[in-house]
FIVEX-666674 format. One line per 3 residues: their letters; for each residue x negated, y, z negated of N, C-alpha, C. Coordinates in Angstrom, 3 decimals. Layout:
BEGIN
a) X:Y:Z:X:Y:Z:X:Y:Z; ...
***
This chain:
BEGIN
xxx) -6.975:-10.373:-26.074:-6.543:-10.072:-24.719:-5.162:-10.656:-24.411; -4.414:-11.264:-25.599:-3.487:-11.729:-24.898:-2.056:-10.655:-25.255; -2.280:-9.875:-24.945:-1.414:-8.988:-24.466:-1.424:-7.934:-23.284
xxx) -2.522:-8.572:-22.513:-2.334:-7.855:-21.156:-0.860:-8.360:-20.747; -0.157:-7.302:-20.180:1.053:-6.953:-19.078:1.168:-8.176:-18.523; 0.331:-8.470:-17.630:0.600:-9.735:-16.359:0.506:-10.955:-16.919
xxx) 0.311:-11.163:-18.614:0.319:-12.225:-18.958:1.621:-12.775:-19.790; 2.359:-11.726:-19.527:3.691:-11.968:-21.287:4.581:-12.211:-19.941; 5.154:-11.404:-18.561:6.073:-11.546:-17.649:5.257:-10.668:-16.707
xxx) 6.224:-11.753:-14.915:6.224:-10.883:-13.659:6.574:-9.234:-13.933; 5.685:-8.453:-13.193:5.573:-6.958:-13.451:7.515:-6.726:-13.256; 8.241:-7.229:-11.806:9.637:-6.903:-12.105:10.588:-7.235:-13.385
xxx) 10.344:-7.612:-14.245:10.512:-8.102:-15.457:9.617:-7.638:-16.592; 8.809:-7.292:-16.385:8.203:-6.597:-17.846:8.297:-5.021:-17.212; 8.065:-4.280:-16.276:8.336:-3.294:-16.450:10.276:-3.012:-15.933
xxx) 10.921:-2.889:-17.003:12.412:-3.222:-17.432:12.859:-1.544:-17.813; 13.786:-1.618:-17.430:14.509:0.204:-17.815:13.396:0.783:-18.773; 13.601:0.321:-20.113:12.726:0.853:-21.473:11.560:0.772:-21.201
xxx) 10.448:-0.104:-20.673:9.249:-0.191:-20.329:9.004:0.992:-19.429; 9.263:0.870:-18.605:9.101:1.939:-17.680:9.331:3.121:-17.838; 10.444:3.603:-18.688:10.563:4.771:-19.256:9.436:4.983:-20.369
xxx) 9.324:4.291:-21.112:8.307:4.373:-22.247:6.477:4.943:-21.318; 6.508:3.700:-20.335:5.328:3.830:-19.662:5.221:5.877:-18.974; 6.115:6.066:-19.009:6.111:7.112:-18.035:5.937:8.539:-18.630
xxx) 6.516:8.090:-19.918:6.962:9.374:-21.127:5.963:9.720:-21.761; 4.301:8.695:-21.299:3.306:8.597:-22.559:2.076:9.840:-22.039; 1.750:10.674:-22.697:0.926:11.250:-22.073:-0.809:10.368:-22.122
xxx) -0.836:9.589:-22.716:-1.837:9.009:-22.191:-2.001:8.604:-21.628; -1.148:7.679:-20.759:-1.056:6.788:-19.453:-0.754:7.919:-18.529; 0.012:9.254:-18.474:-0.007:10.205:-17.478:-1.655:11.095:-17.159
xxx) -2.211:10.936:-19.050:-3.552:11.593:-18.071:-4.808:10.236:-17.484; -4.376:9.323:-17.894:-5.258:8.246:-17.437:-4.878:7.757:-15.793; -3.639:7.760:-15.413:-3.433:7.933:-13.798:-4.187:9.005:-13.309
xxx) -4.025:9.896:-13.851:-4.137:11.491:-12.844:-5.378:11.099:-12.850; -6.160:10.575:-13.838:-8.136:10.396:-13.535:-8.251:9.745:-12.453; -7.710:8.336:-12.769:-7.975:7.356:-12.060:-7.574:7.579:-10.354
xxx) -6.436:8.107:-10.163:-6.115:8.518:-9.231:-6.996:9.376:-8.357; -7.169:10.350:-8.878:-8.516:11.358:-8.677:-9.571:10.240:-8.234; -10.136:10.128:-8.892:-11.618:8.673:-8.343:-11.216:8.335:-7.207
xxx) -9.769:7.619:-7.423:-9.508:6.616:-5.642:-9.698:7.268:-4.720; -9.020:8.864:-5.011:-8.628:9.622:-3.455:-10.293:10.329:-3.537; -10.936:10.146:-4.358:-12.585:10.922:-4.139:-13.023:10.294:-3.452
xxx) -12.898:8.659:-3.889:-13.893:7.480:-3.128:-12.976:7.089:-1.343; -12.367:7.491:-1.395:-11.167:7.205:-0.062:-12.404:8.292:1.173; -13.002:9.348:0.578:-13.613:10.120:1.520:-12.640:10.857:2.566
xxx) -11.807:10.801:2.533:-10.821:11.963:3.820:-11.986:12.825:4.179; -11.673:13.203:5.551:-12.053:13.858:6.324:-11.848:15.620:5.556; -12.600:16.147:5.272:-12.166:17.544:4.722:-12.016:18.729:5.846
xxx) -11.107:18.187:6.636:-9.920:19.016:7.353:-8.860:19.431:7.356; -8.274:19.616:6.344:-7.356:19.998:5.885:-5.908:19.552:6.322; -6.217:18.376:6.980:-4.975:18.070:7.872:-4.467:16.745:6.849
xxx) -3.308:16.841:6.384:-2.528:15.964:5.876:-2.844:14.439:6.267; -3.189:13.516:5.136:-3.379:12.310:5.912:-2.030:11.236:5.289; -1.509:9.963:5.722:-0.448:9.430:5.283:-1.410:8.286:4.184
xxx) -0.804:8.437:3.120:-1.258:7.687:2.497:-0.139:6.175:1.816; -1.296:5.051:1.338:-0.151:3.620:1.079:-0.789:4.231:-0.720; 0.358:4.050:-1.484:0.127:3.649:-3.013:0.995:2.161:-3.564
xxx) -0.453:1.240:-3.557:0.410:0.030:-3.837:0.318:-0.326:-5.231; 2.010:-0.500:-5.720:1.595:-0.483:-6.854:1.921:0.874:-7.673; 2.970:1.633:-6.940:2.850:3.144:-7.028:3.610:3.368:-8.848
xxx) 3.961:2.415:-8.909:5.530:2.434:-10.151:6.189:3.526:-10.176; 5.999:4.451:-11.417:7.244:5.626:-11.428:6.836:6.626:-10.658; 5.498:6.958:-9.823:4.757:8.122:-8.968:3.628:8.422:-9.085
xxx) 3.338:8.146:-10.583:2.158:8.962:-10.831:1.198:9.357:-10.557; 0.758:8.351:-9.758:-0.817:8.573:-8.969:0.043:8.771:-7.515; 1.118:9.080:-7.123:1.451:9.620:-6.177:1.507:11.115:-6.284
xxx) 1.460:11.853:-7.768:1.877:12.792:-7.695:0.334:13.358:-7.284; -0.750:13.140:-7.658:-1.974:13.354:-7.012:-2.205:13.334:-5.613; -1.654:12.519:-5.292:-2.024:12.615:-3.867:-0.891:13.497:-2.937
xxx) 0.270:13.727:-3.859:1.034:15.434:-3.110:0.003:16.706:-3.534; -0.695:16.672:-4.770:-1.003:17.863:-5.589:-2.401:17.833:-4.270; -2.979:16.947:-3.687:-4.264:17.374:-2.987:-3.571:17.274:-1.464
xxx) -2.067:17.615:-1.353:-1.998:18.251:0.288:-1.813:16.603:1.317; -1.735:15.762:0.554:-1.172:14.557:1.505:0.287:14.018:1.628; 0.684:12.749:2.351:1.892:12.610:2.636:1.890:11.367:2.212
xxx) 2.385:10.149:1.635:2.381:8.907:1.096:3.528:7.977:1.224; 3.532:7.228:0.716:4.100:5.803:0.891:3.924:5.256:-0.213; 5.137:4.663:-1.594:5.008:4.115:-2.566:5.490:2.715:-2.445
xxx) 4.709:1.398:-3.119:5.259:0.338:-2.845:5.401:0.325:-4.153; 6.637:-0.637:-4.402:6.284:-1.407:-5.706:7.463:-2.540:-6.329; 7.416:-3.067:-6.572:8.532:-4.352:-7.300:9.414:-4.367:-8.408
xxx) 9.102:-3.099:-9.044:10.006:-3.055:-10.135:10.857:-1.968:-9.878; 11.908:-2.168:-9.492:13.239:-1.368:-9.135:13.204:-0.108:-10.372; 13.474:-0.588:-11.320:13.018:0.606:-12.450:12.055:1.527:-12.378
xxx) 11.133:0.950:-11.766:10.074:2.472:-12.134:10.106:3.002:-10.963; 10.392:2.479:-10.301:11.181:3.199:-8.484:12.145:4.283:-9.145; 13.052:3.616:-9.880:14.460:4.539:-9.974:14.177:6.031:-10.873
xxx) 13.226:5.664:-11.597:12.410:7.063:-12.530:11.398:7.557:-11.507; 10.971:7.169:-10.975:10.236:7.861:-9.493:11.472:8.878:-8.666; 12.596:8.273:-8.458:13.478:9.169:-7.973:14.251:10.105:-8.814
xxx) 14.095:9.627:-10.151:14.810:10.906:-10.936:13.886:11.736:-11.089; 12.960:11.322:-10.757:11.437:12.579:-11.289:11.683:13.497:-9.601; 12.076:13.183:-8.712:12.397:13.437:-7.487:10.789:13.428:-6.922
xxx) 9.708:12.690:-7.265:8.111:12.376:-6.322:8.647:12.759:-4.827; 7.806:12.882:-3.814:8.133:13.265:-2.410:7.369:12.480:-1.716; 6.923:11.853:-2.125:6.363:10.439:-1.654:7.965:9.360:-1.124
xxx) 7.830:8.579:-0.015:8.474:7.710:0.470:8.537:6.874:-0.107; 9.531:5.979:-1.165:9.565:4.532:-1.827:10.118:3.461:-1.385; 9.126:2.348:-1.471:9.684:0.824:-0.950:9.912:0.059:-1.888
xxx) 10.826:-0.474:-2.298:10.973:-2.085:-2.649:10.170:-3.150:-2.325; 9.494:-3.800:-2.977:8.842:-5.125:-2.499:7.363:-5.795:-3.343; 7.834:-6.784:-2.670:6.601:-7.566:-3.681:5.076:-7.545:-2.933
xxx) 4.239:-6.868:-3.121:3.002:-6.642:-2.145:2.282:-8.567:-2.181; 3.047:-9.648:-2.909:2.289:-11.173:-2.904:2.819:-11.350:-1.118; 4.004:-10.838:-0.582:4.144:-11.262:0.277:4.130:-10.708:1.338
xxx) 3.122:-9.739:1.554:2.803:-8.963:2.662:3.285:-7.804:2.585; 2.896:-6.769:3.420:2.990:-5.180:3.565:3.762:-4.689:4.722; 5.266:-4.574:4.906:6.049:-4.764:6.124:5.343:-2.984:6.390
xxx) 4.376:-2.563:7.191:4.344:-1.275:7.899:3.792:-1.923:9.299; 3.880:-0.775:10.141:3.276:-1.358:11.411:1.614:-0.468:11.427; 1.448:-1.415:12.281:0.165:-1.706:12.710:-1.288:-0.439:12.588
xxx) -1.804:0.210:11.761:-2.666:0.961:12.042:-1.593:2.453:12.052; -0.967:2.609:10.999:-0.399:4.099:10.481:-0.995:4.237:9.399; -1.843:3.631:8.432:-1.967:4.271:7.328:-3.418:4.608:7.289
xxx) -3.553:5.981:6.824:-4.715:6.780:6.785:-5.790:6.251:5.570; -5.427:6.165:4.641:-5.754:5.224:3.853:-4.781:4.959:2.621; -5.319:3.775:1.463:-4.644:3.048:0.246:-5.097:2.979:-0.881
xxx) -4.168:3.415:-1.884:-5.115:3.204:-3.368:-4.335:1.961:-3.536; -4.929:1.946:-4.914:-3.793:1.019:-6.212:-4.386:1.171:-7.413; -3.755:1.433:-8.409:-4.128:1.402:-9.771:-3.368:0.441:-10.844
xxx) -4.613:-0.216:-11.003:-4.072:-1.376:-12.027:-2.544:-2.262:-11.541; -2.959:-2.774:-10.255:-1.879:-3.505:-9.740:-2.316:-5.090:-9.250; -3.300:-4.579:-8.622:-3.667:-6.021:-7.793:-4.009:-7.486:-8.790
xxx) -4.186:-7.246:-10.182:-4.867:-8.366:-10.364:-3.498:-9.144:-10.710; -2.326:-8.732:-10.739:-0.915:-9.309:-10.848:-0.884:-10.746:-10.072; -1.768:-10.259:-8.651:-1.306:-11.751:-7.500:-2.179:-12.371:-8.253
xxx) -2.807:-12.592:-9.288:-3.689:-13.456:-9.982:-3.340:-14.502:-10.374; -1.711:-13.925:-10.858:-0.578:-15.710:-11.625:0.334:-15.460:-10.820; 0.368:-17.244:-11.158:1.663:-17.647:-10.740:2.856:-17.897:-11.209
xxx) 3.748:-16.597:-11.201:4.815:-16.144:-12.297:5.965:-17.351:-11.805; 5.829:-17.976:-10.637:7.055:-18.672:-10.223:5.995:-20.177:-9.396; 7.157:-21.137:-9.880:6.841:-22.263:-8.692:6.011:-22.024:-7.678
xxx) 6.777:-21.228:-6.457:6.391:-20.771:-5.547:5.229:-20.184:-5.113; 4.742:-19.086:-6.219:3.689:-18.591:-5.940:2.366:-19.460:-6.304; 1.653:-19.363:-5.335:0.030:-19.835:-5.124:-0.592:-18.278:-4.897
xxx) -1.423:-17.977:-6.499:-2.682:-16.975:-6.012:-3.018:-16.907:-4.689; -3.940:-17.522:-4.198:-4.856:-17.591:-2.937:-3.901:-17.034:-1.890; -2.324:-17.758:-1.391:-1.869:-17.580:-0.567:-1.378:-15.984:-0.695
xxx) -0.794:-15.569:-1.946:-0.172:-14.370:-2.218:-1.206:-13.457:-1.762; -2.768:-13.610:-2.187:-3.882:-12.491:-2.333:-3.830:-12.445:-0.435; -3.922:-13.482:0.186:-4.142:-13.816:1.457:-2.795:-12.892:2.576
xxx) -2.106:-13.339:1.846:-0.866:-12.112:2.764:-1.179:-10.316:2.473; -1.278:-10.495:1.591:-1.403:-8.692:0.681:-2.607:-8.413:1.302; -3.734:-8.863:1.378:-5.120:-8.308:2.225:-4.951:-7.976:3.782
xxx) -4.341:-9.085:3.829:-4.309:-9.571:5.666:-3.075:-8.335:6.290; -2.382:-8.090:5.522:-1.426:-6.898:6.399:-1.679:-5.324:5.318; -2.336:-5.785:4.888:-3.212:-4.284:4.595:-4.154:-3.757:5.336
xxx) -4.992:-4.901:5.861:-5.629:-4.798:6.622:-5.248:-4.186:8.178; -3.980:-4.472:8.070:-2.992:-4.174:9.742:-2.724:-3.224:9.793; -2.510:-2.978:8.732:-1.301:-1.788:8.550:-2.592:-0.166:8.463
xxx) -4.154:-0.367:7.691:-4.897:0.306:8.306:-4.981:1.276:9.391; -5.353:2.458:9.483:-5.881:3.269:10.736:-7.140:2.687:10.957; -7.890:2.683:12.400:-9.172:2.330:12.451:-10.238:3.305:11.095
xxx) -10.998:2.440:10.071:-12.057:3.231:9.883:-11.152:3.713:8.415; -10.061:3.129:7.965:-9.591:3.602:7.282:-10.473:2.730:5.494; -9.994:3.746:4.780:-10.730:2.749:3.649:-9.511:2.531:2.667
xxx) -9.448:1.344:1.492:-8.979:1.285:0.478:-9.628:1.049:-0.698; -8.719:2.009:-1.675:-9.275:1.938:-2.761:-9.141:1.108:-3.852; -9.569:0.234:-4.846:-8.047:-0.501:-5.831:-9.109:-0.011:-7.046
xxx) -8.353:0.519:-8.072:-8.822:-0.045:-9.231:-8.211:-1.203:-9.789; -9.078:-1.806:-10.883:-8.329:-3.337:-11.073:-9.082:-4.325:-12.145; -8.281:-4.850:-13.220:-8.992:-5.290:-14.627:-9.082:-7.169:-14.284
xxx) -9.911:-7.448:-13.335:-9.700:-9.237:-13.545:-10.293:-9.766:-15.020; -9.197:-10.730:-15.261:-9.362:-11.558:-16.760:-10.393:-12.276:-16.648; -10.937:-12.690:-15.684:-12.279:-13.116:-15.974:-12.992:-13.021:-15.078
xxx) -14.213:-13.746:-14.460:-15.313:-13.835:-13.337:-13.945:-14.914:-12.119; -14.015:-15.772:-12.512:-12.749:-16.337:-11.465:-12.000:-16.088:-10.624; -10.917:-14.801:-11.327:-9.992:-13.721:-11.167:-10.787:-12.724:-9.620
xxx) -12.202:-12.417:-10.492:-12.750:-11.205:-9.669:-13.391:-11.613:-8.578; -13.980:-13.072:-8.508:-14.216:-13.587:-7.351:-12.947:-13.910:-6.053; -12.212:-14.267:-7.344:-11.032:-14.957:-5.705:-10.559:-13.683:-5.008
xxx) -10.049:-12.457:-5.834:-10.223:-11.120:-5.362:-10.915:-10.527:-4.566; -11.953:-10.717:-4.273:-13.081:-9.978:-3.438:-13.462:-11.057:-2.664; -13.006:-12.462:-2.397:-13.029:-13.429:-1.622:-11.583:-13.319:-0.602
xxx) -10.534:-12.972:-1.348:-9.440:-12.873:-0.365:-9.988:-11.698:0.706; -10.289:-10.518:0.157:-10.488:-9.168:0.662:-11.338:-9.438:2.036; -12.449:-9.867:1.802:-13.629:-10.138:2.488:-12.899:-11.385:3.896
xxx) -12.080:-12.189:3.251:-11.437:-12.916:4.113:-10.709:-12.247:5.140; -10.253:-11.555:4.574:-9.144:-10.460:5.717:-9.813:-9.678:6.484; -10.950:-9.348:6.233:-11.999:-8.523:6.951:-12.797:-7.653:6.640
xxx) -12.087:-7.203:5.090:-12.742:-5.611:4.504:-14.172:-5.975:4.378; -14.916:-4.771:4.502:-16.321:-4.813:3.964:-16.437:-3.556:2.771; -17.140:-3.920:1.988:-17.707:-2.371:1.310:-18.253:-2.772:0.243
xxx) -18.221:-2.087:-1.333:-19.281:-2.125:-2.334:-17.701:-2.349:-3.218; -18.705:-2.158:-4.829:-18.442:-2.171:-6.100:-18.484:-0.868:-6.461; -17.563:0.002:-7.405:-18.153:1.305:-8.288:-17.439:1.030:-9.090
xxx) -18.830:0.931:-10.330:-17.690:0.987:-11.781:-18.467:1.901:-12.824; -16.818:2.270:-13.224:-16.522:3.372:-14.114:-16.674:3.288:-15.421; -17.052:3.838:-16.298:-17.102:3.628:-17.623:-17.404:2.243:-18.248
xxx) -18.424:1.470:-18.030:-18.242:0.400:-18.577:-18.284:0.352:-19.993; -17.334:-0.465:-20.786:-17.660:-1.093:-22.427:-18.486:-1.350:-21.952; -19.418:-1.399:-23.658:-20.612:-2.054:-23.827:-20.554:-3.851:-23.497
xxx) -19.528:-4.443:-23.666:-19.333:-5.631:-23.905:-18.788:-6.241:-22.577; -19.084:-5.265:-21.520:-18.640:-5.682:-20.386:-20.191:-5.788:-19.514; -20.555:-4.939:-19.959:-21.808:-4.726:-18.640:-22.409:-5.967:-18.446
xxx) -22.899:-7.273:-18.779:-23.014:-8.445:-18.085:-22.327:-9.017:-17.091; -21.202:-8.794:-17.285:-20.310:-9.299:-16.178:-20.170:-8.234:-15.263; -20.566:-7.027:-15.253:-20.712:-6.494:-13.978:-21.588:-6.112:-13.579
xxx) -22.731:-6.695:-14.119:-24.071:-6.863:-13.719:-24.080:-7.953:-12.435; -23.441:-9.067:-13.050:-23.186:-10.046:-12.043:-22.322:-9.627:-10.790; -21.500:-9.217:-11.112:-20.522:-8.708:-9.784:-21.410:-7.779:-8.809
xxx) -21.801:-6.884:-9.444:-22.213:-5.944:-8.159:-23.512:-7.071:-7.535; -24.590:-7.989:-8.225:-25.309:-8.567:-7.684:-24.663:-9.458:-6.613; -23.666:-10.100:-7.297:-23.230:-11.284:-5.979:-22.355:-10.111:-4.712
xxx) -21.746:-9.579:-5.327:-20.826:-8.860:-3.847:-21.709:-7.948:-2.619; -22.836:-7.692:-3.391:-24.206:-7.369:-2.284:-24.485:-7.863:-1.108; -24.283:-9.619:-1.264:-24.208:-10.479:-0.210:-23.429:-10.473:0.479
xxx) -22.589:-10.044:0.330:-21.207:-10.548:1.360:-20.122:-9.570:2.228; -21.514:-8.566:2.322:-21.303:-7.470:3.036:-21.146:-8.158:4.529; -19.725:-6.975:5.396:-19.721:-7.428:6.734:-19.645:-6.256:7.391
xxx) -19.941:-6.391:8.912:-19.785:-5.075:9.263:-17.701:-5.202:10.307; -17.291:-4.307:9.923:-15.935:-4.018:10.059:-15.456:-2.278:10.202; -14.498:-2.439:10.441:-14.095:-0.602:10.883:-13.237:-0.124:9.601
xxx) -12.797:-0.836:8.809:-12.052:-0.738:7.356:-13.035:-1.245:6.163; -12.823:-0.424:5.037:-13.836:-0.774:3.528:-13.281:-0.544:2.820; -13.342:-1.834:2.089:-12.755:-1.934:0.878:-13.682:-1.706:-0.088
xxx) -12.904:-0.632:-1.209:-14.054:-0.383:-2.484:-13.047:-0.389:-3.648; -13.874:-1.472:-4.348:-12.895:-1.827:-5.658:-13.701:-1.300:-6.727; -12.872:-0.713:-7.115:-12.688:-0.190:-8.710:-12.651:-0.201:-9.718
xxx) -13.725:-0.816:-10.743:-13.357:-1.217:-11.617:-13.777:-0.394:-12.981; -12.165:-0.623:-13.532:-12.272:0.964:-15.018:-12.185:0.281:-16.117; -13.076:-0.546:-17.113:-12.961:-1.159:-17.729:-12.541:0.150:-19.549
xxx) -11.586:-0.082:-19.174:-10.599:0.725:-20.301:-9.577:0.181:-21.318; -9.749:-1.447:-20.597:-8.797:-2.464:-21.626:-7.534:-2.369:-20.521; -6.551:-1.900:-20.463:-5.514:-1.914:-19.619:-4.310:-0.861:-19.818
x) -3.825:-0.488:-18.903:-2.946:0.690:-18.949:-1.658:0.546:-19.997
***
């Protein structure tokens, strides 16, 4: 495992001109978004009214799972930290809206515009602490808490997301729950060599259901990593 992404460098630094181009050019990582993507916006539940909803992709990098959510008739919002896969997002010309920024330190939208939020294979990043500065807890604690704001009433988010261990996946679904979200577990494909540990997860996160107007449902695609 020690070549997961979030462990060699900060995502603005490992995904670098060539990374990002490489990442983008691969058709396996293009049909493994478009799945995964698919799942989030299934489990997101929209209203099947045909009316355009605004969507957050945090974590969006070069589009990809943005381009899903143009291909099913919505309007979006890409965040993400690595200037590079932003800049191949705009040569690809996506029609999705792109931001700059680090989601450890909050989600600058206002208050209750967003219809709902994915993320794919992003969140478990606030896990380290790539700098001095950063403290997990506090980073996970800003990124929940104005996700949470930034919400429509009743809105849901989706994340898929690989934590390195039981630790990882607790403080994760402890920040979440802190900020307010309520909801479940759905997981996808498990390895064989995983299903204990998410035996345990879905048992403990059972408890710690709340009742709230936003739900969070995390995702987990145990596929090794993108």
């Amino acid at each position: 495992m020690s070549n997961r992404p979030e462990l060699l460098a900060p995502p603005e630094i490992f995904y670098d001109d060539s990374e990002a181009r490489k990442y983008t050019s691969s058709s396996r990582i293009i049909d493994i978004q478009a799945k995964l993507s698919e799942r989030a916006l299934e489990l997101l539940a929209l209203p099947e009214d045909g009316i355009p909803r605004l969507l957050l992709d945090i974590g969006c990098g070069s589009g990809l799972s943005g381009e899903t959510l143009t291909e099913n008739g919505h309007q979006w919002i890409g965040l993400d930290i690595s200037q590079s896969m932003l800049n191949i997002a705009l040569e690809r010309e996506v029609e999705g809206d792109l931001l700059l920024g680090d989601m450890g330190q909050g989600i600058a939208l206002r208050p209750g515009v967003i219809d709902g939020a994915i993320s794919i294979s992003a969140v478990q990043w606030l896990c380290n602490a790539d700098k001095s500065s950063h403290e997990p807890k506090l980073r996970l604690k800003a990124f929940f808490g104005s996700l949470y704001r930034c919400l429509a009433r009743g809105a849901r988010a989706v994340f898929q997301v690989y934590p390195e261990n039981i630790a990882q996946r607790e403080l994760i679904l402890r920040s979440a729950m802190h900020a307010g979200f309520a909801g479940g577990v759905v997981i996808d494909y498990p390895h064989r060599y995983a299903r204990p540990l998410f035996r345990n997860l879905m048992m403990g996160f059972s408890g710690l259901m709340r009742r709230c107007s936003e739900i969070l449902f995390v995702v987990y695609k145990v596929f090794a990593w993108l």
